[in-house]
N, C-alpha and C positions, 0 to 999 in steps of 0.2 A: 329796038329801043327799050321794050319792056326787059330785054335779060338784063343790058347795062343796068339798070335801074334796082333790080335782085342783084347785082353783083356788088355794086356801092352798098346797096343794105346787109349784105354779108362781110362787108370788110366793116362797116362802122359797129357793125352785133360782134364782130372777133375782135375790134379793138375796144369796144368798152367791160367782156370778158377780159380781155387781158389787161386792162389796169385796172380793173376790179379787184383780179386775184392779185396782180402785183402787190396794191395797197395793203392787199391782206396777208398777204408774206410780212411785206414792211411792219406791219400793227404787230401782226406775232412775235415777229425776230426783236422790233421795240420792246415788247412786254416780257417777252425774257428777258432780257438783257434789263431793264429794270428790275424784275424780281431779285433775279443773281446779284446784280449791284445792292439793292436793300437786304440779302442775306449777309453778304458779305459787310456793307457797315453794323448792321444788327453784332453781328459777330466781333467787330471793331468793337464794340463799346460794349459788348460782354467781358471780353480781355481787359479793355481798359478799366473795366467798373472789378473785375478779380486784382489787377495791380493795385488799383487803389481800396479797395478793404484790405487786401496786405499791410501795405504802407499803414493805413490806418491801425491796423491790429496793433504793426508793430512802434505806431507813436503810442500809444495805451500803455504796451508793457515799459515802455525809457519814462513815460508819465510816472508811471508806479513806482518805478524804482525811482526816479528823483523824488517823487512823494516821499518814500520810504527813507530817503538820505537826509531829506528835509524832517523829518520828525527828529531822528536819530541826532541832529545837529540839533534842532530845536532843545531836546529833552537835556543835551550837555552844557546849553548854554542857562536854561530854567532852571538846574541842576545842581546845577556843577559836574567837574569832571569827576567821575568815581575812582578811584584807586583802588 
């Protein structure tokens, strides 16, 4: 009776060993797999945050020049037209 008794104790010590480590696979392969996903949006919103200072550069310089066509019209109408 005593071996049954070691032997039940060896299967429940090999099975809480093994969903021990399972878990810890599990936790690992999760936290990669998180990491790589938060690299990859981090990099999303890098790209995105490059398009949009583009775009923005490029409203500034069409700014400028309407600025610039707006005086030009301003000074012809304050003016007059010059010949």
């Amino acid at each position: 009776m005593t071996v049954y008794w070691w032997e039940r104790l060896e299967q429940y010590i090999s099975l809480a060993v093994t969903v021990t480590l399972g878990a810890a696979a599990t936790s690992i392969g999760w936290l990669i797999r998180q990491v790589f996903t938060n690299q990859r949006q981090i990099e999303l919103l890098r790209e995105e945050r490059r398009v949009a200072d583009k775009l923005r550069e490029e409203d500034r310089e069409r700014m400028s020049k309407i600025e610039s066509g707006v005086e030009r019209i301003e000074g012809i109408l304050m003016h007059g037209a010059r010949k």
